[in-house]
C-alpha positions in Angstrom: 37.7 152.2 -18.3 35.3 149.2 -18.6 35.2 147.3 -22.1 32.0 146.7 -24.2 31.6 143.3 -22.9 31.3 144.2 -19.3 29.3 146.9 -20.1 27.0 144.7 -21.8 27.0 142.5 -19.1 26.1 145.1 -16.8 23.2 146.3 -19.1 21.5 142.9 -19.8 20.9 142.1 -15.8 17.6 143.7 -16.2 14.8 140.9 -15.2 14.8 141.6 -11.5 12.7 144.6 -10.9 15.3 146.8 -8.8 17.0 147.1 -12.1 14.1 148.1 -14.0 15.3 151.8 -13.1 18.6 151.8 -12.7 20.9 153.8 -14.8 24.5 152.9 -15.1 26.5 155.8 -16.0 30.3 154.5 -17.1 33.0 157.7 -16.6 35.3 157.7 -19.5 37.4 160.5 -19.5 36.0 164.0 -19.1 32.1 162.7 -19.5 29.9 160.1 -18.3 28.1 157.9 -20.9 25.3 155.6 -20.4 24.7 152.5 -22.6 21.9 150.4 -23.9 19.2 150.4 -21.6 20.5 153.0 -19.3 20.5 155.5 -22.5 16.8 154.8 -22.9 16.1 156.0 -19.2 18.8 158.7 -19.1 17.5 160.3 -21.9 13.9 160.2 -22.5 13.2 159.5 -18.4 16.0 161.2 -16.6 14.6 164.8 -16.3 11.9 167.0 -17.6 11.7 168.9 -20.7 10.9 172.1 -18.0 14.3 171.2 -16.1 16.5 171.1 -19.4 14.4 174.5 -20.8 15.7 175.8 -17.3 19.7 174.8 -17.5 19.6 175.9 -21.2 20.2 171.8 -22.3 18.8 169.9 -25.0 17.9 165.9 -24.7 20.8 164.0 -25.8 21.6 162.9 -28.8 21.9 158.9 -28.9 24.6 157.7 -30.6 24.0 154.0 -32.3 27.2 152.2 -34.0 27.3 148.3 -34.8 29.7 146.6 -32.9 32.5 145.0 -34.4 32.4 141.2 -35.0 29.0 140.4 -33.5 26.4 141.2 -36.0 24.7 143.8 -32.9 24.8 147.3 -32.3 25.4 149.5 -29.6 23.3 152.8 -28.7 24.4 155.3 -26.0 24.6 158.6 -25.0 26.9 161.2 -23.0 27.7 164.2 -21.5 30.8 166.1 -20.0 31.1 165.3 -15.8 30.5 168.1 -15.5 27.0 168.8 -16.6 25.8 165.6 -15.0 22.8 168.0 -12.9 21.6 169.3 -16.6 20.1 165.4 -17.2 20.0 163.7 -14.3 19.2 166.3 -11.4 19.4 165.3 -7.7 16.1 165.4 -6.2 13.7 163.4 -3.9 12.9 160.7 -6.9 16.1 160.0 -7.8 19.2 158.0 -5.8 23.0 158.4 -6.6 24.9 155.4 -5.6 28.9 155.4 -6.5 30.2 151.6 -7.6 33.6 153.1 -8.2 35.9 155.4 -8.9 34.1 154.8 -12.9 30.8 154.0 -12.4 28.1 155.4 -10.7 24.2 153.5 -10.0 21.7 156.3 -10.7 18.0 154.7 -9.6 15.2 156.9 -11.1 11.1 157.1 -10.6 9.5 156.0 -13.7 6.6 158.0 -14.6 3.5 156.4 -13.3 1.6 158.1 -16.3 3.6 156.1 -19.1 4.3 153.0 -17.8 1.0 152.4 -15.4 0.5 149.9 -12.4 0.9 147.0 -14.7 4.3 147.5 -15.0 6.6 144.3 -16.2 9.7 143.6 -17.7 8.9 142.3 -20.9 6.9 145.6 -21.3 9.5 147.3 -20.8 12.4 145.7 -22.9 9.8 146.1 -25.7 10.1 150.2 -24.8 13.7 150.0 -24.9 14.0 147.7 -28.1 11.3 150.0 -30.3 13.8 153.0 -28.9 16.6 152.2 -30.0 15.5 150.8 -33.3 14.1 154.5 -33.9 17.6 155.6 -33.9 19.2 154.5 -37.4 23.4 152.9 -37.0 25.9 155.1 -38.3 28.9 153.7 -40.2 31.6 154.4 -37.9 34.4 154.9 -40.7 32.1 158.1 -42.1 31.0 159.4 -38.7 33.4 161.1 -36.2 33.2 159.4 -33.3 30.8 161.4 -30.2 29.9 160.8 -26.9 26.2 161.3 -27.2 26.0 165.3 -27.7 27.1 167.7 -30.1 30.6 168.5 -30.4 30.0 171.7 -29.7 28.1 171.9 -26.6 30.9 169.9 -25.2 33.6 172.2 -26.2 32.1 175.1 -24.9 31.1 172.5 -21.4 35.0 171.8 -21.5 36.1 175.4 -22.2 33.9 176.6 -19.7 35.3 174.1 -17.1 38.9 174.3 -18.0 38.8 178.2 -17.9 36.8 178.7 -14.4 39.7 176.4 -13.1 42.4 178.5 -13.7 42.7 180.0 -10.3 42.6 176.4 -8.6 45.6 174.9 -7.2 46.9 172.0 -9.9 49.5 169.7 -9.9 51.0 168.9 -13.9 49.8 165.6 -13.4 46.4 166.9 -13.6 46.8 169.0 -16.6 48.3 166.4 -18.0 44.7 164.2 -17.6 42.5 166.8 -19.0 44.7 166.5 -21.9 44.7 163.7 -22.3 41.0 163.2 -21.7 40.2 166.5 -24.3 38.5 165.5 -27.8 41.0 167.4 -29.8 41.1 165.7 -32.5 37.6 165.7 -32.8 37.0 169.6 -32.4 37.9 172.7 -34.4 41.1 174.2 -34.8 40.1 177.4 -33.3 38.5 175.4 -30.2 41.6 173.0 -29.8 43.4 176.3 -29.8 41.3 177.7 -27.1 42.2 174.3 -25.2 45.4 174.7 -24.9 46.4 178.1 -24.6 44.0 177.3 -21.3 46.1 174.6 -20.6 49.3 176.3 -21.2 48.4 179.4 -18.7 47.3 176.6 -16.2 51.0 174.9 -16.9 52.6 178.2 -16.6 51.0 179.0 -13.2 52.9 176.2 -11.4 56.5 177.9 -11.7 
């Protein structure tokens, strides 16, 4: 899992125009989360309002927290692996490239009808920077932490996944990861519950 500082540095490489669309999305865990810059393109220029009325998905909900011991904040925004063709669909306009087993390089069109033929970079910072100011910082200590949607669309995204693997040939090593990668104590009681009675039918099913 890359640390804030390398994701920062990732983010601020922006001046050279084949970065003006990129989008880094960071796996961490179960979900994918894309930071600073890349939040501003994911959500508000990653797909159309039709495509997410389509899927049944709501834009994402950024999440901005100051960073500790540097005076700056943080936005970003998330979603389970899973659901990755909800916001970012694969079609002609838009280019997956994998980095590594983590990351993944997601170059996007940007619409001609917002940003215009006179297109530059300190344009678009200013886009990003009155973006993320609209978003006001939560305290950490009296916010639960979140990946950028609402707890519960992402337990019902992992329930749903966890319970249409069932029948799927697992080792414990990966039931062990999804545990460990699981929100738990960030959910319910009656959705952890639903977690791991999954989990424990998907134990059973290996003896």
């Amino acid at each position: 899992m890359p640390t804030m500082k390398e994701i920062f540095e990732v983010e601020k490489n922006r001046e050279d125009v084949s970065q003006w669309n990129v989008i880094h999305l960071f796996r961490e865990g179960s979900t994918y989360k894309a930071y600073e810059w890349s939040a501003w393109l994911c959500r508000e220029h990653g797909t159309t309002d039709e495509h997410l009325q389509q899927v049944g998905a709501k834009r994402l909900n950024p999440v901005h927290r100051n960073v500790k011991n540097t005076g700056g904040s943080v936005i970003f925004v998330g979603f389970p692996f899973a659901s990755i063709d909800k916001f970012l669909p694969k079609t002609s306009q838009i280019s997956f490239q994998p980095v590594d087993d983590n990351r993944i390089d997601i170059a996007i069109e940007l619409p001609a009808d917002q940003f215009g033929d006179n297109i530059n970079y300190d344009a678009l910072r200013q886009k990003f920077s009155e973006w993320k100011l609209a978003f006001p910082v939560k305290d950490e200590k009296k916010d639960k932490p979140s990946d950028g949607v609402s707890r519960s669309t992402e337990t019902d995204e992992l329930l749903a996944l966890l319970a249409g693997s069932q029948a799927k040939p697992m080792r414990m090593s990966d039931i062990v990861a999804q545990l460990i990668a699981l929100p738990v104590e960030d959910i319910s009681p009656n959705d952890a519950l639903k977690l791991l009675r999954i989990l424990k039918r998907q134990a059973a099913a290996l003896f």
